[in-house]
C-alpha positions in Angstrom: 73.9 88.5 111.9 72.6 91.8 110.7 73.4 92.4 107.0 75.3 95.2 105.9 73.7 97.4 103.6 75.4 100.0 100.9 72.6 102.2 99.3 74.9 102.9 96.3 75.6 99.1 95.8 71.9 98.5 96.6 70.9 100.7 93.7 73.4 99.8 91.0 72.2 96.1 91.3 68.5 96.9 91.6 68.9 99.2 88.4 72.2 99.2 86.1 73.7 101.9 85.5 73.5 103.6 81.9 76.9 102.8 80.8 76.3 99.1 81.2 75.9 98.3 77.2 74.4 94.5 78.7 70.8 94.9 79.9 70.7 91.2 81.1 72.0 91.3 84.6 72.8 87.4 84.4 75.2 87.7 81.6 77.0 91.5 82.5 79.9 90.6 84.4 79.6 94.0 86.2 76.7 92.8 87.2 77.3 89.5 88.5 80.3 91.5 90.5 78.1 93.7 92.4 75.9 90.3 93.1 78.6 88.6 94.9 79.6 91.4 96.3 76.0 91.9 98.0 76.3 88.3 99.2 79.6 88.2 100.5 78.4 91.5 102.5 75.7 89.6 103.9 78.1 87.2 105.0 80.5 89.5 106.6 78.2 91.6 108.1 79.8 94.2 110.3 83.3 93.5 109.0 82.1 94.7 105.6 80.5 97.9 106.3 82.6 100.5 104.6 80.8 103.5 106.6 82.0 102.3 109.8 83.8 105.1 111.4 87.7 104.9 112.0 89.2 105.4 115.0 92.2 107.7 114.3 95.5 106.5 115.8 99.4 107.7 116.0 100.4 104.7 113.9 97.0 103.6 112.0 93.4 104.1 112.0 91.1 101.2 113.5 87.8 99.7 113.7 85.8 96.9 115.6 83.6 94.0 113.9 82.3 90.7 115.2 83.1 88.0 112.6 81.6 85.1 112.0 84.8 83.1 110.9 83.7 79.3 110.1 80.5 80.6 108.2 82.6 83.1 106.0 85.5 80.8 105.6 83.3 77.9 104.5 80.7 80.0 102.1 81.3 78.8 98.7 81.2 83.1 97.5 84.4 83.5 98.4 86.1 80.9 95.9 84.0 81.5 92.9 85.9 82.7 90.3 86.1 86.1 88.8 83.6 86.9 86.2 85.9 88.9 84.0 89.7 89.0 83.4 91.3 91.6 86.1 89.7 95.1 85.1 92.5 98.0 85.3 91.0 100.8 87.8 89.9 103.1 84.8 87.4 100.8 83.7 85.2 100.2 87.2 81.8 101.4 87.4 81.9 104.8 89.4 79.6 102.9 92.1 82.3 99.9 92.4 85.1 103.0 92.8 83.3 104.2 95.5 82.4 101.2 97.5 86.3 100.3 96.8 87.3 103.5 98.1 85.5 103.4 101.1 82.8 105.7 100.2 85.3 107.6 98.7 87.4 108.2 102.4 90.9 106.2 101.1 92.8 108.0 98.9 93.9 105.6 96.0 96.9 105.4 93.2 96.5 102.9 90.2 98.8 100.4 89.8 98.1 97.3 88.0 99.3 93.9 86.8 97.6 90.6 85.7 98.3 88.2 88.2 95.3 86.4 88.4 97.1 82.9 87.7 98.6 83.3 90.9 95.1 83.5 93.3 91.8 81.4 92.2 92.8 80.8 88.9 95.4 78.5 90.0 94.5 74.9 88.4 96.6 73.4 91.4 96.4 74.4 95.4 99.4 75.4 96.7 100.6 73.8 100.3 103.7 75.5 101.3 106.0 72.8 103.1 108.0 73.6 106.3 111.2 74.6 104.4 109.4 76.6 102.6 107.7 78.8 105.3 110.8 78.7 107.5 113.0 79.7 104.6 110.9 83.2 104.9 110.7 83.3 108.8 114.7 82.5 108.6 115.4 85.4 105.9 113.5 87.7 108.0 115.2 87.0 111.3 118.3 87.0 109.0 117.5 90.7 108.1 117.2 90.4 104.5 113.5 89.8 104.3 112.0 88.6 100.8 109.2 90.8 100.8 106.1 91.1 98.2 106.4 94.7 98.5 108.8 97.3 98.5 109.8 97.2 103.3 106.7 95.4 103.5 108.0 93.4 106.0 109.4 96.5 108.3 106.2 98.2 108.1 104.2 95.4 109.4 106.4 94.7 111.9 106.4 98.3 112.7 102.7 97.6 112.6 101.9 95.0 114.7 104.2 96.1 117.3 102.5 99.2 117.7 99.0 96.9 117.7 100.8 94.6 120.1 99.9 91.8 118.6 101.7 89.2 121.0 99.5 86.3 122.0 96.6 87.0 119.8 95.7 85.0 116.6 96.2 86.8 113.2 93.9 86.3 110.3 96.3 86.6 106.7 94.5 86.6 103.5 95.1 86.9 100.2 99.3 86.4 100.5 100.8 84.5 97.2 103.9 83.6 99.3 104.5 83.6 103.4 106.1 86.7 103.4 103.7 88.2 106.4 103.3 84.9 108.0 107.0 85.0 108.5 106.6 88.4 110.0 103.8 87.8 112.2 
């Protein structure tokens, strides 16, 4: 698979940027950040290139990738833990801003918590039981969805009705609870 190249992440880990107080690249955490993210690139490969023109639609934008499922699911750079506690967006690098950004194509507002205890921090894994999924798939059917985010549930249903999503298989990542399982 062909990896997927960003010339501004490219250059930030080659050479670190001046405000980077830490001239040992092993130690920076920023550093170590733009690392992973190089690798985790090279795993994704077409799925991760941010310059990948959109497709404008009447309901959302889209784009295309192959993905190499079982080799990204079972690299060990996707459950390393972070190298720092969770920056707020003011403090990112400007390069890290723009790869976040989508070369700067995604407008952005900041809004931040600490949750960090809830994802790869957790001590314990979490394996939601049956009750515990249909209790979200029943709410939702119910109408009174328990949603993560303010009619998240509507506007992914809205969402994947549009994308007609019927019959196909659905790829959720990063949920804390199976709020979009349940709508999906």
């Amino acid at each position: 698979m062909e990896t997927v190249s960003s010339p501004v992440l490219d250059s930030a880990i080659e050479e670190a940027p001046p405000d980077v107080e830490t001239p040992d690249t092993d130690t920076d955490p920023w550093m170590k950040s733009r690392k992973r993210i190089k690798k985790i690139r090279a795993l994704c490969g077409d799925l991760c290139d941010t310059n990948k023109t959109i497709t404008p639609g009447e309901f959302l934008g889209t784009v295309t990738a192959k993905v190499d499922c079982k080799k990204l699911f079972q690299s060990p750079d996707l459950y390393e833990p972070a190298d720092m506690p969770a920056p707020t967006w003011g403090m990112f690098p400007p390069d890290l801003k723009e790869l976040y950004t989508y070369n700067g194509r995604i407008e952005y507002t900041e809004w931040w918590f600490e949750e960090a205890h809830l994802g790869a921090a957790r001590t314990e894994p979490e394996v939601y039981t049956k009750e515990h999924v249909e209790y979200f798939i029943n709410q939702w059917l119910a109408g009174t969805a328990v949603d993560t985010y303010a009619n998240g549930s509507n506007i992914v249903a809205a969402a994947a009705d549009y994308v007609d999503v019927a019959g196909k298989t659905i790829l959720v990542m990063g949920t804390q609870n199976p709020w979009l399982e349940a709508v999906l």
